[in-house]
N, C-alpha and C positions, 0 to 999 in steps of 0.2 A: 504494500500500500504506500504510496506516493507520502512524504512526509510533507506537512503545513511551515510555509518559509517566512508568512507575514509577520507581523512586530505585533501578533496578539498573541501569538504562540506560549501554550499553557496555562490560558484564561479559559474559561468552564464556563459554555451558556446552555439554561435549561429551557428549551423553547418548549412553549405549551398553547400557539398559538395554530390557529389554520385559517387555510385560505392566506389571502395576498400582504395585506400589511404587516404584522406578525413574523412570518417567514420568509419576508425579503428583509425586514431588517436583522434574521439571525443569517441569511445569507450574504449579508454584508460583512457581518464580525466572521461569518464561519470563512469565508474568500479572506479576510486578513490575519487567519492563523488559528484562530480560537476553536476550540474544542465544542463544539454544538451538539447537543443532545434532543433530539427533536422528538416530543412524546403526541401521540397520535391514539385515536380512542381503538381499541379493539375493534377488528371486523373490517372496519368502513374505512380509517385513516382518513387524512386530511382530502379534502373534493376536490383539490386540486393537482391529484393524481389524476385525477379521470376529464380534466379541462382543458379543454382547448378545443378551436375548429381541424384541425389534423390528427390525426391517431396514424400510428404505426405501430402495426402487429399488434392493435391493440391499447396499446400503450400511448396515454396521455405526453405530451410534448411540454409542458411548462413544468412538470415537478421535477425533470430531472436538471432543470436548472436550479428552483427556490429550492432545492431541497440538497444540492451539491455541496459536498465537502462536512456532512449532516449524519450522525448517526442516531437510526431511527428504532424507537423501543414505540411498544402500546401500552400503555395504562389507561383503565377508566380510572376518571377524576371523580366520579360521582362515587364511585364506594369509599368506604372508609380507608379501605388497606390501600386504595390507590393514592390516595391523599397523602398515606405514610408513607409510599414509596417514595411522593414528591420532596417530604421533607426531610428523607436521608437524604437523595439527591445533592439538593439545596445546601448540607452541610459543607460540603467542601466545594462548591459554584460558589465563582461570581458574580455572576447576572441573571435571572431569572427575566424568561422574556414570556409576556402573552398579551392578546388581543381580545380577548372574549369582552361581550357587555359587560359592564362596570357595575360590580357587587358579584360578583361569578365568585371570584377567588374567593372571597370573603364570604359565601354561601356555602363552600367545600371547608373552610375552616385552611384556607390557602392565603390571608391577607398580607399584609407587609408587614405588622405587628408580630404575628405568629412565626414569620419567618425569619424576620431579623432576630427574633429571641433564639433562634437557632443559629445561625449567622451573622453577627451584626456589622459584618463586612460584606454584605448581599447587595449587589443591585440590582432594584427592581424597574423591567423597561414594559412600560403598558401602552399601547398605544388603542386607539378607540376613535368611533367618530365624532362625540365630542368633548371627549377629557372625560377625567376621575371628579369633576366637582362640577356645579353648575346644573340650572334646571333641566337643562336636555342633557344631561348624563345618564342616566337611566335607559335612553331609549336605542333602540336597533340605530347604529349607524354606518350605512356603507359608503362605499368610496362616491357615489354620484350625489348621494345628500351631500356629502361635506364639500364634496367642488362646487358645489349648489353654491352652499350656506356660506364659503371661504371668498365666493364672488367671482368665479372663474369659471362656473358655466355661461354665466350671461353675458360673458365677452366673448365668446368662442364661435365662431361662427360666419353666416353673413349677414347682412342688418334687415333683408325684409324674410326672413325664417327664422324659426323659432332654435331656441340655441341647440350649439352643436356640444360635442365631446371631444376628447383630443385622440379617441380610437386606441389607446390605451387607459392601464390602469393609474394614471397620473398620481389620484388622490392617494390611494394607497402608498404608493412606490416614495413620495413625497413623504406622506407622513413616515413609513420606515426610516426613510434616510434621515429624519431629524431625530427619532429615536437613536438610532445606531449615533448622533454626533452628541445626542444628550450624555448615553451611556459612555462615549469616551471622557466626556468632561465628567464627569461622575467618575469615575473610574481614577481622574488625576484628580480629582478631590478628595477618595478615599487614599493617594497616595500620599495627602500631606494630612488626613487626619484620622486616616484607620479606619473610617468610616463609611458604610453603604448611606442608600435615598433611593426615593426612588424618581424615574422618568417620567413624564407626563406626556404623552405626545396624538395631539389631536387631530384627525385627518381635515374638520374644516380648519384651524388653524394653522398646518399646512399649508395647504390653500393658500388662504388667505393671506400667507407669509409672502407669497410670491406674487402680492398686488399693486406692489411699487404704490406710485403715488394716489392709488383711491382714494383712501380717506380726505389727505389736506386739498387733493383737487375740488369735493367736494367740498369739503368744512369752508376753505378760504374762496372757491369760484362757484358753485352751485355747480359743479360740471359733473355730471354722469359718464362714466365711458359705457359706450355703446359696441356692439357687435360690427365689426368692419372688414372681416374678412381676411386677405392675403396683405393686409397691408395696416399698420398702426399708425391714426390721425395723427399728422403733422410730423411727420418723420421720413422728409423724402431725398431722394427717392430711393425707398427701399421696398422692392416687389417681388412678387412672381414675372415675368415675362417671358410673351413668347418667342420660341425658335423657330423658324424653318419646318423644324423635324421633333420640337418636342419645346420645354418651357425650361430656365433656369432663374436661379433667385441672384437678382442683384443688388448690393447695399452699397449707396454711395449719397448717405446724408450727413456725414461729415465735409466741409464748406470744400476742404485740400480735394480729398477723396471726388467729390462731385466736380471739380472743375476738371480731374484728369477722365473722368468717367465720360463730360462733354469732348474733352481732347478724343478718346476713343471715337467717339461717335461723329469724329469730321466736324461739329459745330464747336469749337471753342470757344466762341462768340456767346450761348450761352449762359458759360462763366459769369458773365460779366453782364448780363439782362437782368433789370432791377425785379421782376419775378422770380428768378433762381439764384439773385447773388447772397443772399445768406439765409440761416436755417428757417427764420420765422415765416421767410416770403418763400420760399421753395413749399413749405408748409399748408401755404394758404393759397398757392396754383398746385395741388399735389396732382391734383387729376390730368389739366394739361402736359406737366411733366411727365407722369408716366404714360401720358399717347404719345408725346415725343420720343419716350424713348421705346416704347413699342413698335411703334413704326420702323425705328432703326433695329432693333431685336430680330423682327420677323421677316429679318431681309437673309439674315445667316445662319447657320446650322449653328447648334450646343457648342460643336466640338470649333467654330470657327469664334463663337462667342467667347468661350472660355479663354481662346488663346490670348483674343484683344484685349480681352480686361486683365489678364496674368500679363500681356508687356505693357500696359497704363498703371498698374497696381491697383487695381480695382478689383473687391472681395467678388466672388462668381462662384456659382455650384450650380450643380445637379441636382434635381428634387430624386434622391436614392432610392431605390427600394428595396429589397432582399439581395433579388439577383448582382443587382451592382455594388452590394457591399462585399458579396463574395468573389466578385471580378475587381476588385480596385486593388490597386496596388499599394495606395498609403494606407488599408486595413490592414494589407497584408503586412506590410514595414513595420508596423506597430504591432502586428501579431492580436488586433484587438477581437481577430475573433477562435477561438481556439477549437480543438476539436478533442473532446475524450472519448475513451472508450466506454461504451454503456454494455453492461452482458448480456442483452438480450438482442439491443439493435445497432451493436456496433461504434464506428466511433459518429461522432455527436458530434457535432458544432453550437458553440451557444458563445453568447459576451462574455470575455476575458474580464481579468479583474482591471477595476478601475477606484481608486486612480491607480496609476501606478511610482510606488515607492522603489528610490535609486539604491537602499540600502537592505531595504527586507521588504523585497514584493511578494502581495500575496501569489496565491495558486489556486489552480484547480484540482481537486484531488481528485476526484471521483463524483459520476452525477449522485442523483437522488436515489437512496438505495428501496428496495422491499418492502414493503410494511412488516414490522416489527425484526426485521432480520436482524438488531442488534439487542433485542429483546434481554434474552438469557447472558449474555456475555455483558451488558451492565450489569446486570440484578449479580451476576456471580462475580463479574472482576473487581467490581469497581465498588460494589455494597458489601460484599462479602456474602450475597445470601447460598440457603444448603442449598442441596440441588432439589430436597423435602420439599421446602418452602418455595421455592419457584415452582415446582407442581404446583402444590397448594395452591398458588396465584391462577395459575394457568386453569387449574380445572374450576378454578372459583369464578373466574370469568375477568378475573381481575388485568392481566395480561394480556 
């Protein structure tokens, strides 16, 4: 088995979370070295084994990424003995991670209370739709209420349709990743006083974290951002445009940037028209601008587009999609997409670690393993239990 090289290495996360927010953020600690123990209910396991629109031989495509570098035991949490399984666990972990509705843990006799009296070097990372306090804590929250509630559905989209999504799991993915930066700062603050805490990390707040200037546009302009499509008011010209032969995105609403973007495009003249000479007024002709530079876009192929704006220094790209991240050559340079071997279907391709550290980068170990296939070899390595008492578990239904 591949050994863990990231700068977590030797830190213990007990993940007791399913589905998306929960176990992307233990698959962020478990990609930076950390030891993950990923517990899943008997029988059924997490539903995101069985997720996705592609299947091969069966087999769900998303878990053996969230669930990589993960090893996986069953406990029910609802029995008693499974509760005590969590709290040997917990003695020698450093983080205990889950996402369930808020009062879960603390209805299994699993709170932060109970477990820090066990641990009092524990950190606990919760993540939820909308936090551990607060009148909507209690209630069911998934990843599209809290993009909702966070104010990031009602910008997403085009302005005369009703709002869009961003075709991923955003909210979630979000809120993990603030979890996972909570639990490192936690982590160096039990380094300078011995002590666990716990996380708080809420997927509308998420969100919400990622809404730049909403609030004071409103509070100081009464201005609302509205749904606008391929393009963010007053920020020009930064587009989709078309090619020839297909569309690329070009940003050139920096004043330097936009005048060499004009040079490309034969009008340097441009530059210098008191509509596009600086940010505010490019802004307020945004629309005329991007037909002028449409016009000149849809004269020449991607591949003729890209070249002129790479010899003007002008940002250009491709709108990507699967195929061409596995055809490009700077994924390839960076290695950002890897491929392990999975034992039933071979090797795998999925996102490499990111970021990536010059000193202790993480890895991929191995994808998402079996349900319960590390079952017996915690309960016997790592607790010490008989092999009696693992019966016991097993036929009790506990395991």
């Amino acid at each position: 088995m591949t050994e863990a090289t990231g700068p977590l290495q030797g830190l213990r996360v007990i993940e007791l979370g399913v589905l998306l927010a929960g176990p992307f953020c233990g698959q962020i600690l478990g990609d930076l070295g950390a030891e993950v123990i990923k517990v899943e209910p008997p029988g059924q396991g997490d539903p995101l084994r069985q997720w996705g629109t592609v299947k091969k031989d069966g087999h769900g495509l998303w878990f053996p990424i969230v669930g990589r570098n993960k090893t996986c035991v069953t406990i029910d949490l609802r029995q008693a003995e499974g509760q005590a399984i969590v709290k040997d666990l917990v003695r020698e972990a450093d983080f205990l991670l889950e996402n369930f509705r808020p009062g879960t843990l603390e209805k299994w006799g699993l709170d932060y209370e109970t477990l820090a009296a066990i641990n009092p070097r524990l950190i606990m990372i919760r993540v939820s739709g909308y936090g551990q306090t607060g009148p909507n804590s209690p209630k069911a929250g998934y990843a599209s209420v809290g993009e909702a509630m966070g104010g990031m559905r009602y910008v997403m989209g085009e302005p005369d349709r009703m709002p869009s999504r961003a075709g991923i799991s955003i909210g979630d993915s979000l809120a993990a990743t603030y979890a996972a930066i909570g639990a490192l700062a936690a982590l160096e603050h039990r380094h300078r006083t011995g002590k666990g805490q716990i996380v708080d990390s809420a997927i509308y707040e998420a969100c919400f974290a990622m809404m730049e200037s909403l609030i004071p546009d409103y509070h100081f302009g009464g201005y609302i951002r509205e749904r606008t499509g391929s393009f963010l008011p007053k920020i020009a010209p930064s587009n989709i445009y078309p090619a020839s032969d297909g569309m690329v995105i070009i940003a050139a609403n920096q004043d330097t940037v936009w005048r060499r973007l004009a040079e490309a495009m034969g009008r340097a003249e441009l530059a210098d028209d008191p509509r596009f000479l600086t940010h505010v007024a490019r802004g307020e002709h945004q629309g005329e601008l991007d037909g002028l530079i449409s016009a000149w876009s849809s004269q020449m192929t991607i591949a003729e587009l890209e070249a002129c704006c790479e010899d003007h220094g002008v940002p250009c790209g491709r709108i990507y999609r699967a195929p061409d991240m596995l055809a490009d050559p700077h994924f390839a340079a960076r290695q950002a997409i890897v491929e392990v071997d999975h034992p039933q279907l071979g090797p795998f391709p999925m996102p490499a670690v990111f970021p990536k550290l010059s000193a202790t980068p993480g890895n991929v170990r191995w994808t998402g393993p079996e349900l319960g296939s590390h079952t017996e070899a915690v309960l016997r390595d790592l607790l010490g239990y008989s092999p009696d008492k693992i019966a016991h578990l097993r036929t009790s239904g506990v395991i």
